[in-house]
N, C-alpha and C positions, 0 to 999 in steps of 0.2 A: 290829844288825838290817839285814839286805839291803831293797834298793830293789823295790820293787813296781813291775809294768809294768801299767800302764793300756793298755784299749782303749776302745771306744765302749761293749763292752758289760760292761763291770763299771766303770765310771769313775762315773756316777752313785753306784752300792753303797757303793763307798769313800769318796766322799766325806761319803755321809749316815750311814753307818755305823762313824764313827770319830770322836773328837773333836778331832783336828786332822791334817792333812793338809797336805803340802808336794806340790805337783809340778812338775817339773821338761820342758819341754817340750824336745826335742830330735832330730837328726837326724844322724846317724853320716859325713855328708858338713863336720859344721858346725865347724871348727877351734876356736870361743869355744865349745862345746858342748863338747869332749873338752877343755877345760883346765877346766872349769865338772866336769865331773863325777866325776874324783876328790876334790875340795870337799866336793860331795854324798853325798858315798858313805862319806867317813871321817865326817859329821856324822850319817849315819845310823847309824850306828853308839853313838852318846854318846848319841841320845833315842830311848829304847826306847820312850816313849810317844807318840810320833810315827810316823806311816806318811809314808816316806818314799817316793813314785810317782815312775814315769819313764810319758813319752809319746811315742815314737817318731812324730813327726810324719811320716814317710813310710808308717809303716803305719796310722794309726789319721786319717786325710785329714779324714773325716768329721768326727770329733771334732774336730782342729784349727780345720776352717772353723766351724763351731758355736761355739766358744769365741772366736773371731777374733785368732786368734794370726797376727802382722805377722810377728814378729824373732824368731829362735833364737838363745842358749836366753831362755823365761821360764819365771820363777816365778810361780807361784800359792799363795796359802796357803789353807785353808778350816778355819773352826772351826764345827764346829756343823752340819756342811752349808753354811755363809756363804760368798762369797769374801769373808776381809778384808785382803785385798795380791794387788797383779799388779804386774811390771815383769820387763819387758825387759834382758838383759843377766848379764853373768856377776856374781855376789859374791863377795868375798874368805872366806875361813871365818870370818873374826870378823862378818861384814856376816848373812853368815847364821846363826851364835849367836845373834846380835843378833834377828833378825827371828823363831824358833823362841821366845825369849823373851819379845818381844813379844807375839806368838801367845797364850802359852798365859798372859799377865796378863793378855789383853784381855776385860773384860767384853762379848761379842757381845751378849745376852742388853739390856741398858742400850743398846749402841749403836743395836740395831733400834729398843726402844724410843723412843729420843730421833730419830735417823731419822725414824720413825713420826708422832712430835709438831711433825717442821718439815715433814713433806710435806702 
């Protein structure tokens, strides 16, 4: 599966509209970006049930400051519409199996709940 480009105005859509979602923030000036994204790109490939998104942080500005993205590249994971992972920095492919698998064992559903019970 090829990588999805987000912008401002479908970035919401996909992310509530899918049950899990990886994106990838980036900018084609950013050297850890272009070693960060063949990573991305062979791992979207192995999880057909993952939407694997790119963010062109030069073009979609708006979006970037809204999400308040410091450092390129970050990742974002979202299950459920949730954010549940952000960090800065490039992954190795096994750091991001890792986190795709994380993903999709995590009960969001219980997390909010229990969230919920300590706010």
């Amino acid at each position: 599966m090829a990588t999805t480009a987000l912008t401002t105005e479908n970035f919401e859509s996909t992310v509530n509209d899918n049950d899990i979602v990886l994106v990838d923030f980036w900018a084609d000036w950013c050297q850890p970006c272009k070693r960060f994204s063949p990573i991305y790109e062979d791992a979207s490939g192995r999880y057909e049930d993952v939407v694997f998104a790119k963010v062109d942080t030069e073009d979609a500005r708006d979006l970037t400051a809204a999400l308040e993205i410091q450092s390129i590249p970050t990742i974002m994971a979202f299950k459920k519409g949730q954010l549940v992972f952000r960090q800065a920095g490039i992954l190795s492919g096994k750091q991001l199996d890792s986190l795709v698998e994380q993903v999709k064992e995590l009960d969001v559903d219980a997390a909010i709940a229990e969230a919920n019970r300590q706010a």
